[in-house]
C-alpha positions as CSV (number, residue, x, y, z in Angstrom):
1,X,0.0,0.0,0.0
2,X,3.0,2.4,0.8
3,X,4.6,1.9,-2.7
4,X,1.4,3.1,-4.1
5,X,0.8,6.2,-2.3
6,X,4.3,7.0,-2.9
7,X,4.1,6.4,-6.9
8,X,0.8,8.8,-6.3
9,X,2.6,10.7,-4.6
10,X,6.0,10.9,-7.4
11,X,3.5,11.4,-10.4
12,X,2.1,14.1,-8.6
13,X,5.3,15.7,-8.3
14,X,6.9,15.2,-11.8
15,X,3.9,15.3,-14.1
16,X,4.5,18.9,-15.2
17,X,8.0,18.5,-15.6
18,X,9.0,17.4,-19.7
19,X,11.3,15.3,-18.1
20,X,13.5,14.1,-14.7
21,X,16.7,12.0,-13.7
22,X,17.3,9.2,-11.6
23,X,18.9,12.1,-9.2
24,X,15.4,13.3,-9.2
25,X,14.0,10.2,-8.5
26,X,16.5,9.3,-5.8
27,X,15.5,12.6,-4.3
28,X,12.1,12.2,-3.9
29,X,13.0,8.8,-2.5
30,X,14.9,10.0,-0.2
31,X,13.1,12.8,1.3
32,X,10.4,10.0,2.1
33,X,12.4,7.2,3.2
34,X,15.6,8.3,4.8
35,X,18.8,5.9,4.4
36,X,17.0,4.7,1.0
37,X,19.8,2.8,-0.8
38,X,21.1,3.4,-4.5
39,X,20.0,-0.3,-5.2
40,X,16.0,0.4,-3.8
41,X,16.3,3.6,-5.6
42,X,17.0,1.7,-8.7
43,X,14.9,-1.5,-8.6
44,X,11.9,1.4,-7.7
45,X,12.5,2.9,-10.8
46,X,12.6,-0.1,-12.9
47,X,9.5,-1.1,-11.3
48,X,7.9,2.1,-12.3
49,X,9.0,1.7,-15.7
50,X,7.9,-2.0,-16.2
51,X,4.3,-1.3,-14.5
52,X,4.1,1.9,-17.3
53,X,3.8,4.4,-14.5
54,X,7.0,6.4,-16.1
55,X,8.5,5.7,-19.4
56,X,12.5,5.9,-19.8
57,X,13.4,8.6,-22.6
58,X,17.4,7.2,-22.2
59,X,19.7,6.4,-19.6
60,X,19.2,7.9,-16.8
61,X,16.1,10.5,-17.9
62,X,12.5,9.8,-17.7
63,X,9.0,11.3,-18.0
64,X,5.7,10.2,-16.6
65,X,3.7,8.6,-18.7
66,X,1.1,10.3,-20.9
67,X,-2.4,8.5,-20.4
């Protein structure tokens, strides 16, 4: 239930935004869960991209997906 609220809670943040980094993402990770590692950070945004929530422009940079 957390991990939704929180990808609410990230497309909320970066939907106006043409586009964000992993820094970005590691960011908002991190002002929610304090400690977060680089790994979580990173399987979290693989997750997001898999379940279509964001959409990876290239390495590294991302936008949230259109609907």
């Amino acid at each position: 239930m957390a991990r939704l609220l929180l990808e609410k809670e990230l497309v909320k943040k970066f939907k106006k935004k043409d586009e964000f980094t992993t820094s970005d993402v590691r960011g908002f990770y991190q002002q929610h869960q304090k400690g977060i590692k680089n790994s979580t950070v990173n399987w979290n945004i693989y997750h997001l991209v898999k379940e279509e929530v964001i959409v990876r422009k290239k390495i590294g940079l991302f936008k949230i997906k259109s609907k």
